[in-house]
C-alpha positions in Angstrom: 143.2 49.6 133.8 141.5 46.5 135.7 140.5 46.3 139.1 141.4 43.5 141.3 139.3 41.2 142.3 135.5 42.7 143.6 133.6 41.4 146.3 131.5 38.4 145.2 128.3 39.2 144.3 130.1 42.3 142.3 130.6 41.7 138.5 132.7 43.9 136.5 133.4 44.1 133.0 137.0 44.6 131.7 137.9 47.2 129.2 141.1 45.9 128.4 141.8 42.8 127.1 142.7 40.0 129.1 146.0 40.3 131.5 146.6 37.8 134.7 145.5 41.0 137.2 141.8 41.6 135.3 139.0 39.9 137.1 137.2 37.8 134.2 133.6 39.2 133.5 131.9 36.4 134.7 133.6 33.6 137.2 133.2 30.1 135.8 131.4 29.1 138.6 128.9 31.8 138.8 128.4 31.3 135.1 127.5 27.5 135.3 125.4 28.9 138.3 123.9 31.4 136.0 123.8 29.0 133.0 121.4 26.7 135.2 119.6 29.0 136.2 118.7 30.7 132.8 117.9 27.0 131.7 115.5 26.2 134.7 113.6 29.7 134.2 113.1 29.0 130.5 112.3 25.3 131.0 109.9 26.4 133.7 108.6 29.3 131.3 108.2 26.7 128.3 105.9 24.7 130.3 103.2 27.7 131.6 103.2 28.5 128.1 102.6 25.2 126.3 100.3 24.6 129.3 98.5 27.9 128.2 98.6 26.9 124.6 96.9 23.3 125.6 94.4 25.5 128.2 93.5 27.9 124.6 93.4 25.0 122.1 90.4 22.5 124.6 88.9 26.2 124.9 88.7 26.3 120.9 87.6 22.3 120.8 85.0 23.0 122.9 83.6 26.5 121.3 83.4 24.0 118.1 81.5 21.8 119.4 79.0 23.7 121.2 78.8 25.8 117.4 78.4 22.6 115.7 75.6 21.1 118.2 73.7 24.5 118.1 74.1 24.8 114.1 72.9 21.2 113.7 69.9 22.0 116.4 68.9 25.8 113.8 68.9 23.2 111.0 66.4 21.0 112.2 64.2 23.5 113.9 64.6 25.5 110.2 63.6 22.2 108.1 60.4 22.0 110.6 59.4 25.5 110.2 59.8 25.1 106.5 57.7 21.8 106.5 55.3 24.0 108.5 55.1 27.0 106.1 54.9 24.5 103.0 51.9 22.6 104.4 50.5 26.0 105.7 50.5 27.3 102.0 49.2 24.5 100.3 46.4 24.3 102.7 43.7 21.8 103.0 42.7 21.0 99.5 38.8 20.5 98.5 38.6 18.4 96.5 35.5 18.3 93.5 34.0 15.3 94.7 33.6 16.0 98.4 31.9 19.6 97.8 30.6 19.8 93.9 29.0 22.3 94.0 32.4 25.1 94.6 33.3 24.1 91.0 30.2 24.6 89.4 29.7 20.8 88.1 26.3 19.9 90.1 24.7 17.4 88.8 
């Protein structure tokens, strides 16, 4: 059988069903009490976490950019090094007029 009304800050739950002498689980002001509350945690919780999400996704941004500056920067010092090597292989050329006589064809 239900109790009669607890103290206040006492909630009980009733394990009949309904009759005029049961305290109801949850008074209706407590539960509007408890209804704002639940909604002004979550609100509050929504924002740290969207402001978290915003926080991660500049983090990401900027992690791109500094990747695409640095890749951009490995290309060019690559397309020098590769101008470097080609003109290091082909080397100064001699030519048969400026020194004949490498070629056999001394007149």
């Amino acid at each position: 059988m239900c109790r009669r009304q607890p103290p206040a800050a006492v909630f009980m739950i009733a394990t009949e069903p309904s009759t005029p002498d049961c305290v109801p689980l949850i008074p209706s002001v407590m539960s509007e009490s408890l209804r704002g509350f639940v909604t002004e945690r979550l609100a509050v919780a929504a924002q740290e976490i969207l402001g978290l999400v915003e926080k991660t996704i500049a983090d990401y941004r900027e992690e791109v950019f500094r990747s695409k500056r640095e890749i951009l920067q490995l290309r060019r010092q690559l397309d020098e090094r590769r101008s470097e090597s080609i003109a290091a292989a082909d080397g100064p050329k001699v030519s048969e007029e400026i020194v004949p006589w490498l070629t056999g064809s001394a007149q």
